[in-house]
N, C-alpha and C positions, 0 to 999 in steps of 0.2 A: 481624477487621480486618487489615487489610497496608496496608505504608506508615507508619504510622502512628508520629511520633516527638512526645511533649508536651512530652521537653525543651528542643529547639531549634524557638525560634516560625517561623525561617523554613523548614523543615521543614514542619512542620504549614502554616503559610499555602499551601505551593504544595501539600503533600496535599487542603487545604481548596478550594481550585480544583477539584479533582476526587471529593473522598469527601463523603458526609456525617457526620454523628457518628459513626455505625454501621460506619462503613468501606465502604457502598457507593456504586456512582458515582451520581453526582448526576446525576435524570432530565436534563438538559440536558445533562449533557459524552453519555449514552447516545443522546438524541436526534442528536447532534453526530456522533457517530459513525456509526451507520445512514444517516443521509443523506451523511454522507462515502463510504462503501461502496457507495452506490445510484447506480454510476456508467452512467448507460442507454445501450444498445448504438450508437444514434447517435451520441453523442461519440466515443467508440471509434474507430467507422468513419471518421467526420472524421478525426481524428488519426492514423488510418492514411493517409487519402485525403491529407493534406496532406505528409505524407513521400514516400509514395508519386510524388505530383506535381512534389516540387523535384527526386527520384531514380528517374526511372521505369524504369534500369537496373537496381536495388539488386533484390540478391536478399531470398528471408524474412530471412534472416541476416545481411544488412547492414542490413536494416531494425531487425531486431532491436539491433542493437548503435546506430542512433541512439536509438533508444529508451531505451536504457539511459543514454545518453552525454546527453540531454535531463532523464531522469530523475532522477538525481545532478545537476546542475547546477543543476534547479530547487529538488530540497532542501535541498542545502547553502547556496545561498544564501537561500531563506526562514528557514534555521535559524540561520544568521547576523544576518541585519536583523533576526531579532526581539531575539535577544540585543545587538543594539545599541543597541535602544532602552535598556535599562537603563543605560550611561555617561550620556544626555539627565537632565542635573540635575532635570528637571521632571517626568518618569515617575518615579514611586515606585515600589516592589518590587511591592506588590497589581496594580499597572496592570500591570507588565511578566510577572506569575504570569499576568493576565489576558489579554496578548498572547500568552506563552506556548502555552496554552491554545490559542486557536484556531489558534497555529502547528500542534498535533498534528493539530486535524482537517483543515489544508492538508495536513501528511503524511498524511493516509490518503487523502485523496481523489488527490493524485498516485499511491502508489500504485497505487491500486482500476485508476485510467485506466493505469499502463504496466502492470500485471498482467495486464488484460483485453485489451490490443491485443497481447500476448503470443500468449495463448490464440489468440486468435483469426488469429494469422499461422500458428497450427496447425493450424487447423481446427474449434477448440472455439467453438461459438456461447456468446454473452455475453449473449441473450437473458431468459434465468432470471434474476432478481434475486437468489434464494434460494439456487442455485446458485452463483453468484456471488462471493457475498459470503462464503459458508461457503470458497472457494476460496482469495479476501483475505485472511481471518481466517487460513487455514492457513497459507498463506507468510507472513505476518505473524510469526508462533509461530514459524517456522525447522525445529529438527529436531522438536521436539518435533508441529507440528501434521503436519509429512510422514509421523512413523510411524503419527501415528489416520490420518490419506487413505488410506495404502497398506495398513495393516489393513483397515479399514472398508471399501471400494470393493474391494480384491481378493475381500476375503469374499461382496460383492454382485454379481462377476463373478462365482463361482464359481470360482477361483482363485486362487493364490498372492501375496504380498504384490505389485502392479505395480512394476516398476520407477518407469515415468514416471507418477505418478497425477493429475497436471493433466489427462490426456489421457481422462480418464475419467469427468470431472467432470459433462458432460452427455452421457455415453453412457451409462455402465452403474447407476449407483445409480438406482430406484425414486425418486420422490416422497416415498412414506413415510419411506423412511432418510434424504433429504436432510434433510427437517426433522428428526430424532431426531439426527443429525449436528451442523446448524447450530446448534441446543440445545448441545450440549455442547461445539464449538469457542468457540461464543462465551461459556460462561462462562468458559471456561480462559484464550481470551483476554483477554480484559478482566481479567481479574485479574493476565497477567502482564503486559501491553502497558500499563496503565494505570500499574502498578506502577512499574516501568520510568521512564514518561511522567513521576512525580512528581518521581525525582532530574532528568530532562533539564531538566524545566519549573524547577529550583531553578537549575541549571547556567546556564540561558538567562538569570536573571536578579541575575547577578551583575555588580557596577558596574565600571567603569573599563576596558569595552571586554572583561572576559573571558568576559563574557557572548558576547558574538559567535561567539569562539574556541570554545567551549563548543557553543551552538549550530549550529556551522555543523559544524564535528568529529563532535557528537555525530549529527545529521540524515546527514550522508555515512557514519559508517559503519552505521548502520540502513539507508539506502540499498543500500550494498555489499551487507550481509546478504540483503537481501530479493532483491537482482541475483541472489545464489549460489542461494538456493531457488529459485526462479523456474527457473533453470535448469535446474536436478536435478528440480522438479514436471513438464516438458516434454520435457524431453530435445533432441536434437539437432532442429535446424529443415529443415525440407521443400525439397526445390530450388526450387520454385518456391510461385508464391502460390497457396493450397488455392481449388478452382473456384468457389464459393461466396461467397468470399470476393474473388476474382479479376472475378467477375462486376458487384460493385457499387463498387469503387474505380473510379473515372473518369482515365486519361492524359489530357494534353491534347496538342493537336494534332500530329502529327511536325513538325517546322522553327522549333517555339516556344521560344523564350528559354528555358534551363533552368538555376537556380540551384542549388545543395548547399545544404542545410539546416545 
């Protein structure tokens, strides 16, 4: 078991949102998660395509950076509103464990989407769900899931630990290793990610508004976190937008009204 405290009940309450007796996740916070991560390559591309369109001058790397600057914004503030429902006299602690809750799987699924429009302002297709996800999970973990990618995948190259291992994600590993991969990121995951999730999910539901402070703090700097790997997974951004990629984002017309996002 982890997480697990029987002396303090509000402790246990928001462990019990997510473990069951035995200390494993409870099939629905798991199911919650997988579909959180199973972000399909079409939204992606929207959300490139719609950046792309209010900024059709912006480089990868100015792209990049609204992404970033969208991405923080929308977590802190979901991590916030939920920790505010707990000051509301009328939400109870179990209600606000249980907003909690699905505040994490809004964090993973934002996320999953600026992870994957990362990737893909590199040139990494987001196609592979498998792939994918096992990639989420990794920048998720921080150093820890960077040193298994850059193990695992250099050894699959045939080479030395990569520097950038986002970039490898769906070039160099086999089928076989991806799953024997996604297997073992995602135990390690969820065991520390959840873990983790238990004190924020307790933090968020703290009364008299510090729940807010809590969640919104606590969502920004996971945010930040996940910015810096993300980074260091990819490395520096391409001058322009990769052909492939370049091909299916649609400009709109030259002489049409163009707003900044």
């Amino acid at each position: 078991m982890f997480g697990r405290n029987k002396e303090n009940p509000a402790v246990k309450a928001a462990n019990g949102t997510l473990f069951d007796k035995d200390g494993n996740p409870k099939p629905a916070i798991l199911r919650g998660i997988e579909r959180a991560l199973d972000v399909q390559r079409p939204l992606i591309l929207s959300n490139l395509d719609r950046l792309r369109r209010r900024n059709p001058e912006a480089s990868p790397a100015e792209l990049a950076r609204l992404l970033e600057r969208d991405y923080l914004r929308a977590t802190t503030a979901a991590g916030a509103a939920v920790g505010a429902t707990a000051a509301v006299p009328a939400v109870g602690t179990l209600a606000s464990l249980g907003l909690s809750a699905a505040a994490t799987v809004g964090f993973l699924e934002a996320t999953a989407l600026y992870a994957e429009s990362i990737a893909e302002l590199h040139g990494v297709k987001t196609d592979d769900p498998e792939r994918s996800r096992a990639m989420v999970m990794a920048i998720l973990m921080g150093e820890e899931g960077t040193a298994l990618m850059r193990s695992i995948l250099g050894a699959s190259a045939g080479q030395g630990a990569p520097q950038y291992w986002g970039q490898l994600v769906n070039k160099s590993a086999p089928s076989s290793l991806v799953k024997t991969v996604t297997g073992s990121i995602r135990r390690r995951f969820l065991k520390k990610f959840l873990a983790k999730q238990g004190g924020f999910m307790l933090g968020r539901a703290l009364p008299f508004g510090a729940g807010a402070v809590i969640g919104g703090t606590g969502n920004h700097l996971m945010g930040k976190a996940v910015i810096r790997t993300t980074r260091e997974a990819f490395g520096p951004l391409p001058q322009t937008i990769p052909g492939e990629l370049a091909d299916v984002l649609q400009l709109p017309p030259q002489g049409s009204d163009q707003k900044q996002a």
